[in-house]
N, C-alpha and C positions, 0 to 999 in steps of 0.2 A: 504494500500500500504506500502510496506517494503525500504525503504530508506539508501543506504547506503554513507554517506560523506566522501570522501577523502577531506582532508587538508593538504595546504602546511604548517601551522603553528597552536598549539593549539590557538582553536577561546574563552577560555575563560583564563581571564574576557575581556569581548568584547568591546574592551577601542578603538583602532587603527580600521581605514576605512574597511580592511579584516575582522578581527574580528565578527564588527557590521552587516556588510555584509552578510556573511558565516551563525550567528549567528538567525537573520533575515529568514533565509529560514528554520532552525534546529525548531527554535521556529513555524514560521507559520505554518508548515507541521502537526506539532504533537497535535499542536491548532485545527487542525482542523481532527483529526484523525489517522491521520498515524503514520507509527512506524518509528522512525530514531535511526541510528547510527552512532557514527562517530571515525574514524582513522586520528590519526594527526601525521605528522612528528611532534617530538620535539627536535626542534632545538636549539644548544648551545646559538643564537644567541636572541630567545625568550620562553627560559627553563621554564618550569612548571614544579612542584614539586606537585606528587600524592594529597599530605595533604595538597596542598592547594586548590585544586577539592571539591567544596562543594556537600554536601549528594545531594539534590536535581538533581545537573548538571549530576553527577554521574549514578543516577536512572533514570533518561531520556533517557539517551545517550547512556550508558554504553561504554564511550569513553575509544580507546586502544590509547598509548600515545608510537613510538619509537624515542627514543634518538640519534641524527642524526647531524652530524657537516658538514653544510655545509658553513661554510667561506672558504673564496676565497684565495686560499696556493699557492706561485710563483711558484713552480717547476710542480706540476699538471697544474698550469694553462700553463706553458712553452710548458709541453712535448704534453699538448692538441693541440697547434700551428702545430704539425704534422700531426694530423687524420683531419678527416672532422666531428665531431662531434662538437654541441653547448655545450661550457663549463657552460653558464646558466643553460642548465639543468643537464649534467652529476653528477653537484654537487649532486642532490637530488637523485641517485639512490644507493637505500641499501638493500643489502640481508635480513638483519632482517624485515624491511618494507614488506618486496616483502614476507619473511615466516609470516608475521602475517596476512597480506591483503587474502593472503591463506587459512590460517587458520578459519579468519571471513568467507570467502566465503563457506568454505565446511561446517563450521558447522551449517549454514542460509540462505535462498532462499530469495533472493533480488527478486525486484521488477523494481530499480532504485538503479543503482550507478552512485553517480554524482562525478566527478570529478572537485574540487574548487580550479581553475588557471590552466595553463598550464604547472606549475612546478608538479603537480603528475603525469601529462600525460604518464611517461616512463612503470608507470602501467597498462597501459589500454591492453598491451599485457594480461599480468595475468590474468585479472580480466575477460577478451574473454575466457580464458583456464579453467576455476573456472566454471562459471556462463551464465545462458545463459537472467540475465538479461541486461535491454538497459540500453549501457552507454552513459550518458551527458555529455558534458564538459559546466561549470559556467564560462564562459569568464572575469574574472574579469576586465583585460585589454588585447590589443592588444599587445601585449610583447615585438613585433617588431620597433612598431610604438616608443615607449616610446625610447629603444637603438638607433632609427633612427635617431633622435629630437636629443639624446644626441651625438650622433655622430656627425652631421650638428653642433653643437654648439662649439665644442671640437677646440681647437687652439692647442696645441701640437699638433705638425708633428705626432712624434712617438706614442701618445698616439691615435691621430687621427685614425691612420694605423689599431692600434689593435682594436678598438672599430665598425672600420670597418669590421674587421673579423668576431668578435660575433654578428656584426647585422647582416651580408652575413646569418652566420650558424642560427642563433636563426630565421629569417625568413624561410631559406630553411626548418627548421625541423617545425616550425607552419604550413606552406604549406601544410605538407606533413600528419602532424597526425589532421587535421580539419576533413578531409572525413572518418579517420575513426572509425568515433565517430556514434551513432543514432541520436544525436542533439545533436545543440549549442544551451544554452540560451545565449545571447549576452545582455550588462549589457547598453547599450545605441545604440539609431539607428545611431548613429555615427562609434562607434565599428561594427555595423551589417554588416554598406555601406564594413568596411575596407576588413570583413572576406568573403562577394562577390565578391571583389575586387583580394582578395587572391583566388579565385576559387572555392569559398566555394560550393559544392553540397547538404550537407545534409540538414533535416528539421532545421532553423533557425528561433530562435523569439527575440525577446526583451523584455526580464525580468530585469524591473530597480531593484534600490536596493530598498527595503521598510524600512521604520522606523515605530518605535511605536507615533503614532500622539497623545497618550494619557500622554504628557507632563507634568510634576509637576510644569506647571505655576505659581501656589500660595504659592511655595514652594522654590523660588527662587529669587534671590538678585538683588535690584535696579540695571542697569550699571551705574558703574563709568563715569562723562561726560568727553569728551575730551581722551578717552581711545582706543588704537587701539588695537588686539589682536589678533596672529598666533596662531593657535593649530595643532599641529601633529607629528609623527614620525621622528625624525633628527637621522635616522637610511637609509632613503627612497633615495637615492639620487636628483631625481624630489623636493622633498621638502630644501633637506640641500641647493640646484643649485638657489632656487627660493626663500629662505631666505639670503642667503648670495648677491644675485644681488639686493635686496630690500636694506638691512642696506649701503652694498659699496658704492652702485650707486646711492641710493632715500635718504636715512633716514637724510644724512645729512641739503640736501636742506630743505627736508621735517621738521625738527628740527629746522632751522631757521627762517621759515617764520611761522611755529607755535611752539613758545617758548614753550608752556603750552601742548602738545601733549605728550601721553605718550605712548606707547607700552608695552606687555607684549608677552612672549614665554612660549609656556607652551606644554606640548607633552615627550614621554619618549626619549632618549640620547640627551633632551634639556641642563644636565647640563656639557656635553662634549662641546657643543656648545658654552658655557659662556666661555671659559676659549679661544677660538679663537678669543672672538670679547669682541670690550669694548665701548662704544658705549652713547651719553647723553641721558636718559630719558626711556633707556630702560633698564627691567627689564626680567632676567631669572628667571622664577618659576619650570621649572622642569614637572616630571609629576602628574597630579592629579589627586585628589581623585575622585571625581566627576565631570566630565566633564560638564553637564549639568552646572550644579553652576558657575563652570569658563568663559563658553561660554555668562553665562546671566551676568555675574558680570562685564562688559564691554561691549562698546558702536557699534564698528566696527571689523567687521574683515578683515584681509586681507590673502590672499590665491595667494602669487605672482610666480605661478605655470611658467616655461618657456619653461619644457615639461615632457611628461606623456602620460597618456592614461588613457581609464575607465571612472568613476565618482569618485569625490570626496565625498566620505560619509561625510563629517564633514560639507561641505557645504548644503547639503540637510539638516541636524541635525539643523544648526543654523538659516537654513532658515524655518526651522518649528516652532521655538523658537522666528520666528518674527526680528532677527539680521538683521543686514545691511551689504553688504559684500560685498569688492572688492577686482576683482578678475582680471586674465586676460583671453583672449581669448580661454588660454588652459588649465585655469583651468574652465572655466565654458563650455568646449566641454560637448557635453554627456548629458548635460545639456541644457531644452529648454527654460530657462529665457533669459529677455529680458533685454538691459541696458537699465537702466532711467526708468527702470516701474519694477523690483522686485530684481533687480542685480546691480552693476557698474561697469562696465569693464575697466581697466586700464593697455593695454601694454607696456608705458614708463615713464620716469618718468615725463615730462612733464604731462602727462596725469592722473598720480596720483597726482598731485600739481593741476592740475587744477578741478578735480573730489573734491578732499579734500578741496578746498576756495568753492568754489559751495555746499558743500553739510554740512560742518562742519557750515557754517553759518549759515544755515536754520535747523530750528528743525521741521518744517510740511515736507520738503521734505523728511529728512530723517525718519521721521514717515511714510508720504506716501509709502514710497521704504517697509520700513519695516514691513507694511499692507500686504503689495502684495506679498512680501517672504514668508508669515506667510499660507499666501492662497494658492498660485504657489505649497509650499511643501507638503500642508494635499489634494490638491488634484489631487496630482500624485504621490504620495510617500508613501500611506498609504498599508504596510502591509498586512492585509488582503485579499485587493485588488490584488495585487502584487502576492499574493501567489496564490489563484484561476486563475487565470493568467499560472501560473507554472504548477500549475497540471493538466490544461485545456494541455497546452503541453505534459506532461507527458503521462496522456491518447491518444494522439491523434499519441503519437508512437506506 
């Protein structure tokens, strides 16, 4: 089977939740056979440079890379206030994209193009005019759902207004390109319920994300005790909304009544974040090298998510790695763990003080939790699985 990827961002190195995600399916496919390809916006915002495409990714993939600026500029976003288009997506649409997507289509006979998020969707015209293979769309999240959440949360009047706009539009135009796709895979039964809820007609499954469950356990670093630790993109806004309500609103309390706690941040535009906040006990690390390492090298995680959509890859990752991780309601959506038996769920701060004396005392409970993470993730998150799964879909278009 001939496999062709659209990306909204180049997926390597496969560091960030998209990335791993995207990444995950490029690798499963070819694991087991198939041919893939992949076309990536390359965006100003997460720029790869040819030479740094190692031989191997290269020879795999034979990934086409166009250079594509899509930040958010006041005056485009002003004069968008007069059409009815969603300004979310209009950023992503480029002639160059749209002549190479072309290009790849006449010169090779797909099989499957999937299209990963609903930021390439503007091409699913083309790729109808090109080809007459079936196109997917990989739901990474509900798009809408995420702008909703942040809209409902938003206290500016004025800022209120407009955020209300883009979710009006970024809804209507979800709505509207679902049906006319061959299939959705939808990235959790949560995201599935939203996109029948949206009118969804075509064939719909549920393709979680998979990870590689063949972990370098022995290969990594005791955690530090009494250590808390956030990882991820402070580029995301869901994440920058959900770190900064944790440090303003919790950390202090939380800092007093455990002296000896420490926190660490670590994730890429982590160290634009240090220079906004100044904070006791807590440390910016920036981004790293090895994820895996940094995740083990610390005791809890926390994930104070207030709204989003999708799955959180990093939390599957760490709950494969056996971590302890508290979360809230909306970061573990999507997610079918349970509190108090593989997860901890904490939506206030009362509820992280009281989660945190309960659980930082006891070291079998927190062992216990982090048994059943270790379990909950290798057997439902496993890759392989996941991908047979997918192409069990694929054929069944």
């Amino acid at each position: 089977m001939k496999i062709l990827q659209l990306c909204s961002k180049v997926t390597f190195p496969a560091k960030d939740g998209y990335s791993i995600a995207v990444n995950a399916i490029s690798t499963g496919m070819t694991d087991i056979g198939n041919e893939v390809r992949i076309i990536s916006f390359n965006t100003l915002q997460h720029h790869i440079k040819s030479k740094d495409i190692t031989k191997e990714y290269d020879e795999k993939y034979k990934p086409v890379f166009v250079d594509m600026d899509t930040f958010v500029k006041p005056i485009p976003a002003f004069l968008n206030l007069f059409t009815n288009k969603s300004y979310n997506i209009v950023r992503f649409i480029s002639k160059d994209f749209k002549q190479k997507l072309i290009d790849l289509l006449e010169e090779d006979e797909y099989d499957i193009v999937q299209f990963e998020s609903l930021f390439t969707t503007p091409y699913l015209e083309t790729v109808r005019k090109h080809t007459k293979a079936k196109a997917i769309l990989r739901a990474h999240n509900v798009e809408n759902t995420i702008w909703n959440r942040r809209y409902k949360t938003e206290k500016n009047p004025l800022r209120k207004w407009y955020l209300g706009v883009l979710t009006r539009r970024l809804r209507n135009y979800e709505e509207n390109i679902i049906n006319k796709f061959d299939g959705i895979a939808a990235i959790s039964k949560v995201d599935k319920q939203y996109f029948i809820e949206m009118g969804c007609e075509v064939p719909l499954e549920t393709i979680p994300i998979g990870i590689n469950i063949e972990l370098p356990e022995n290969e990594l670093p005791m955690p530090e005790p009494n250590s808390l630790f956030f990882i991820g993109t402070l580029d995301w806004m869901p994440n920058v909304d959900g770190l900064t309500w944790f440090l303003n609103d919790a950390w202090e309390t939380i800092n007093s009544k455990f002296p000896e706690l420490k926190l660490y941040i670590a994730g890429r535009y982590s160290e634009k974040f240090k220079k906004k906040f100044s904070y006791p006990n807590v440390t910016v690390i920036g981004e790293v090298e090895d994820s895996y390492k940094f995740i083990n090298s610390k005791e809890i995680m926390v994930v104070p998510l207030k709204y989003g959509s999708g799955t959180r890859v990093k939390i599957i990752e760490a709950m494969a790695l056996g971590k302890v991780i508290i979360t809230t309601s909306v970061g573990v959506e999507g997610i079918e763990a349970k509190h108090e038996e593989n997860i901890l769920i904490a939506d206030t701060k009362s509820e992280l003080l009281e989660t945190l004396s309960k659980y930082l005392n006891s070291k079998d409970l927190l062992n216990n939790i982090s048994e059943n993470a270790k379990k909950f993730a290798r057997e439902n998150y496993n890759n392989p699985e996941i991908i047979k799964k997918l192409e069990g879909f694929y054929n069944s278009l």
